[in-house]
C-alpha positions in Angstrom: 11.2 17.9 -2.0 12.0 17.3 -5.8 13.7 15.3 -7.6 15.3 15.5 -11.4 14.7 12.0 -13.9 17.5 10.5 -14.6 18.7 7.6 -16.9 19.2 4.1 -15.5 20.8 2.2 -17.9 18.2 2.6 -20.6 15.3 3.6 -18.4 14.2 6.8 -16.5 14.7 7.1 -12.7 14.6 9.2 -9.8 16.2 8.9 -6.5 14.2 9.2 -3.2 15.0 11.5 -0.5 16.2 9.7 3.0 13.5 11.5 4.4 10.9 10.0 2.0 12.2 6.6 3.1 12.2 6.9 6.6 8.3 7.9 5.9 7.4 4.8 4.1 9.4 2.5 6.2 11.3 1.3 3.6 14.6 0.4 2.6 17.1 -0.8 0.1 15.8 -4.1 -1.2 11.7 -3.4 0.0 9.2 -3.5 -3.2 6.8 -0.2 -3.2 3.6 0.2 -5.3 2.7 3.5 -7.5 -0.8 4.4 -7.7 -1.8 6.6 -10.7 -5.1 8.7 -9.2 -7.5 10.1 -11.3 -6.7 13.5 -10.3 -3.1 13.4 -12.2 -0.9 12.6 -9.2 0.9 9.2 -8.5 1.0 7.9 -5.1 3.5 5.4 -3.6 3.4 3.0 -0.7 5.3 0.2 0.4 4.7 -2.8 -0.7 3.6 -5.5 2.3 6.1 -8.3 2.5 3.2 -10.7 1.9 1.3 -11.0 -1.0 -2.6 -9.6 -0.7 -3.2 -9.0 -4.1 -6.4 -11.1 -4.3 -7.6 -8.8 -1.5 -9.6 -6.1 -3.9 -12.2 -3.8 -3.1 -14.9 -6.5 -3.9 -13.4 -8.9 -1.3 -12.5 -6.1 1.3 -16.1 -5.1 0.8 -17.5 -8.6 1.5 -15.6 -9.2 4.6 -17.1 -5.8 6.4 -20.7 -7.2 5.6 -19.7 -10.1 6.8 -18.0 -8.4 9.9 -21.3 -6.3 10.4 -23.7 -9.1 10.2 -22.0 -11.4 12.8 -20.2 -8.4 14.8 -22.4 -9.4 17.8 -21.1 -12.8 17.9 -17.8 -12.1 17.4 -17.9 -9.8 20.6 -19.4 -12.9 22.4 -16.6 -14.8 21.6 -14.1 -12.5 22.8 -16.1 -12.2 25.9 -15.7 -15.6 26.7 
């Protein structure tokens, strides 16, 4: 699929495909998030209707420790 840039109002745009939609899950009115990746390309998501920003790698990574260390326990608990 492409797409030409256009202008909106004084900025550039592009319009995305129905299909590209319907992929993402997304609509008119959702927030999506462009990632610029280190090999040139740009990828985009949708945005989560919540807000877990403060969620970065550092934190993501503590939580699996955390899940590691006590993963026994956990699985105890469920078991009960």
């Amino acid at each position: 699929m492409e797409r030409k840039i256009t202008n909106v109002g004084r900025l550039n745009g592009i319009t995305l495909p129905e299909e590209v939609l319907k992929h993402l899950k997304a609509g008119r009115g959702d927030s999506v998030k462009f990632t610029l990746n280190d090999d040139g390309t740009v990828s985009i998501v949708k945005k989560a209707d919540h807000n877990l920003d403060f969620m970065d790698d550092t934190f993501i990574e503590g939580l699996n420790k955390a899940f590691d260390q006590y993963d026994e326990g956990y699985k105890k608990l469920v078991d009960r």
